[in-house]
Structures are given as structure tokens and as C-alpha cells.
Short mmCIF file of the C-alpha atoms (twelve columns), coordinates in Angstrom:
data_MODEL
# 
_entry.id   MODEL 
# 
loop_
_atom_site.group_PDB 
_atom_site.id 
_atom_site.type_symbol 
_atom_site.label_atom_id 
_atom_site.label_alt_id 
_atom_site.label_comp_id 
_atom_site.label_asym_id 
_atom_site.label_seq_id 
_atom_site.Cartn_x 
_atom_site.Cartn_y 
_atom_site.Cartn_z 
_atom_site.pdbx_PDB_model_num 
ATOM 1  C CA . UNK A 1  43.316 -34.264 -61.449 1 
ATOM 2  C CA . UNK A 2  40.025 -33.037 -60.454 1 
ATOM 3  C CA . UNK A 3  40.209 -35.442 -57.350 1 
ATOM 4  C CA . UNK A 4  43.358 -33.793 -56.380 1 
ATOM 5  C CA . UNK A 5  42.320 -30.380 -56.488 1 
ATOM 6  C CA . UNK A 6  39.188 -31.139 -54.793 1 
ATOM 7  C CA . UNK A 7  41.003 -32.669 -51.818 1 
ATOM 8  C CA . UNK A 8  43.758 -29.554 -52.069 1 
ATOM 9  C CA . UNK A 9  40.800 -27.448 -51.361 1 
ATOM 10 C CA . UNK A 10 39.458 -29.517 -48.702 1 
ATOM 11 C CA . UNK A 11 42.948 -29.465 -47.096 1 
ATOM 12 C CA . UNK A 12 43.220 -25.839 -47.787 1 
ATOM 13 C CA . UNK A 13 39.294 -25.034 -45.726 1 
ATOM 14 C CA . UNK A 14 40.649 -27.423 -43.190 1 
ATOM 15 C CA . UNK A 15 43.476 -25.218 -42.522 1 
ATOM 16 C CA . UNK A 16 41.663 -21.870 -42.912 1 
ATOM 17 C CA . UNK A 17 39.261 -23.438 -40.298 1 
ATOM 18 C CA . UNK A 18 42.130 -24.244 -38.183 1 
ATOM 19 C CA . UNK A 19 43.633 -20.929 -38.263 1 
ATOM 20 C CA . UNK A 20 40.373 -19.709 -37.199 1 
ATOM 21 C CA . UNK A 21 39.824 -21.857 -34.017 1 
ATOM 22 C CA . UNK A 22 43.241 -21.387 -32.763 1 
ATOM 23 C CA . UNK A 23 42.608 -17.567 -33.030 1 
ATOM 24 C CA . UNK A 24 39.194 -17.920 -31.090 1 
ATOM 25 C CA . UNK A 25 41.158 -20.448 -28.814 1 
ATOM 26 C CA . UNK A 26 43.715 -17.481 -28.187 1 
ATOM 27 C CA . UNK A 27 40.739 -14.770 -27.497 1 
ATOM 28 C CA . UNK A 28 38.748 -17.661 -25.127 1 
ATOM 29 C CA . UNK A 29 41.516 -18.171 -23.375 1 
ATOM 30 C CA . UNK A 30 42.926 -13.809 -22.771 1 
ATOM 31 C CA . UNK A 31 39.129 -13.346 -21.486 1 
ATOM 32 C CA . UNK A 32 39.182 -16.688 -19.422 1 
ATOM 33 C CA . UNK A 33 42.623 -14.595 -18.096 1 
ATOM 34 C CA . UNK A 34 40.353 -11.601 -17.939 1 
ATOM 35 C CA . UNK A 35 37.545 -13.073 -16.013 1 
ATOM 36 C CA . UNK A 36 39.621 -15.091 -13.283 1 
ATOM 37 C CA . UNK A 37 41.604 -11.695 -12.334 1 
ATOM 38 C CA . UNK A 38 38.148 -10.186 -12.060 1 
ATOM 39 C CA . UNK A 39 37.185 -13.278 -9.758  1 
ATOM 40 C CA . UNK A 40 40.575 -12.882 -7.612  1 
ATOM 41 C CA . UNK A 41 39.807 -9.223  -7.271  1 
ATOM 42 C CA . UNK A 42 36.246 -9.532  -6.597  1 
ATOM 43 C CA . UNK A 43 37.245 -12.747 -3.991  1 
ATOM 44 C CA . UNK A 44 40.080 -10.360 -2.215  1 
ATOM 45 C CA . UNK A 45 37.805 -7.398  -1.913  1 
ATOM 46 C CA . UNK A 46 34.650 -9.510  -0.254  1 
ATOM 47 C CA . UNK A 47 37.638 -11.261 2.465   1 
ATOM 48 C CA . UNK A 48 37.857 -7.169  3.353   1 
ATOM 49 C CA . UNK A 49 34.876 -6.333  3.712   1 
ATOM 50 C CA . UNK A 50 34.124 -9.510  5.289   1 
ATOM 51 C CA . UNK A 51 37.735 -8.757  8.069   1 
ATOM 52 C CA . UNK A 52 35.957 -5.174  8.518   1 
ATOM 53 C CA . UNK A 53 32.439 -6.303  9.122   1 
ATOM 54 C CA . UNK A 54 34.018 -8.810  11.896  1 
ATOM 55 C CA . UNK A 55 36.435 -5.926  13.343  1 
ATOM 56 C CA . UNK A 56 32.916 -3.539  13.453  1 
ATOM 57 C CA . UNK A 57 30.743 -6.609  15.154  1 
ATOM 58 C CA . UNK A 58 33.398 -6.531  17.928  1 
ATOM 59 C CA . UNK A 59 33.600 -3.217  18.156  1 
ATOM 60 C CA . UNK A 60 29.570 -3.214  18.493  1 
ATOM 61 C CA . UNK A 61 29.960 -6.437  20.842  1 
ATOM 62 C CA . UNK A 62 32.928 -3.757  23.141  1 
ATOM 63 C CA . UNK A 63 30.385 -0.879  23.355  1 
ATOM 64 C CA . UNK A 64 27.187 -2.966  23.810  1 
ATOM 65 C CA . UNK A 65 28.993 -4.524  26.719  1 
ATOM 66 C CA . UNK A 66 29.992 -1.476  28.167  1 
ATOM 67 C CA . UNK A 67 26.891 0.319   27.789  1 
ATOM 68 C CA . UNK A 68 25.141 -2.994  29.659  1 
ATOM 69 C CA . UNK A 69 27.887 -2.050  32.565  1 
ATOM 70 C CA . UNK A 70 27.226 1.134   32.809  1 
ATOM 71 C CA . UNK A 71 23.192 0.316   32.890  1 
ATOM 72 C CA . UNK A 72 23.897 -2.228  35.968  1 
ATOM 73 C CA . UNK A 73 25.756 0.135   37.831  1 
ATOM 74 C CA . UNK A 74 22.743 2.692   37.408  1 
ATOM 75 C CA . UNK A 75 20.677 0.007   38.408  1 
ATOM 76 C CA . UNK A 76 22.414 -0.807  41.242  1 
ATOM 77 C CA . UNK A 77 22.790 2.707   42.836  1 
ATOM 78 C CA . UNK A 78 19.299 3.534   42.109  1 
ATOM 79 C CA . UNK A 79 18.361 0.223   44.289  1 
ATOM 80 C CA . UNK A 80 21.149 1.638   46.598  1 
ATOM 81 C CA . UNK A 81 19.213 4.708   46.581  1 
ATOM 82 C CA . UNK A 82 15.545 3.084   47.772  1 
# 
């Protein structure tokens, strides 16, 4: 009998330490959940920033360009000028 009871508490720790890795299992995997919606959000926010700092480099590009006409055409009525 003592054999028996031994392995029924063996079987019994078994499942006790069952129960408790499925539950950890369960909370490892809601903050895995957790962390790859933070990743997404984090991923879709830098594509933004990354689509605005683009749209404001060809804005810069526009300007600088235009300001570059606007110094030739100085240029070339000052040498008009002499």
C-alpha cells in the first residue's frame, strides 16, 4: 500500500505541476499577444513617420530648387546688368 500512495502522490504533484505550467503557458502566451500588438503599433507608427519624413525631404528638395532658380536668375540679371 505504501507504494501506491507514494505513486498517488507523485501522480497527484505531477498534475498540480501541470496545472501550473499550463497557467504560465496561458499568461506567456496573453503577453506574447501583448508584446506583438505593441510591435505592430510601434512598426505602423515608424512607416508614418518614415511616409512624412519622405513627403518633408521633397518638399525641402521643391523649395531648395526653387530658391536655386530664383538665385540664377539674380545672377543672371546682375551679369545682365555689368
Amino acid at each position: 500500500m505504501d507504494k501506491m500512495a507514494a505513486l498517488e502522490a507523485k501522480v497527484k504533484e505531477l498534475i498540480k505541476h501541470s496545472t501550473g505550467l499550463k497557467r504560465r503557458a496561458v499568461q506567456l502566451e496573453s503577453r506574447l499577444r501583448e508584446a506583438d500588438a505593441k510591435l505592430a503599433r510601434h512598426a505602423a507608427g515608424s512607416r508614418q513617420r518614415e511616409k512624412e519624413r519622405e513627403w518633408i525631404r521633397g518638399r525641402l528638395r521643391k523649395i531648395l530648387g526653387e530658391l536655386e532658380l530664383i538665385e540664377h536668375r539674380e545672377d543672371d540679371r546682375q551679369a545682365g546688368r555689368n
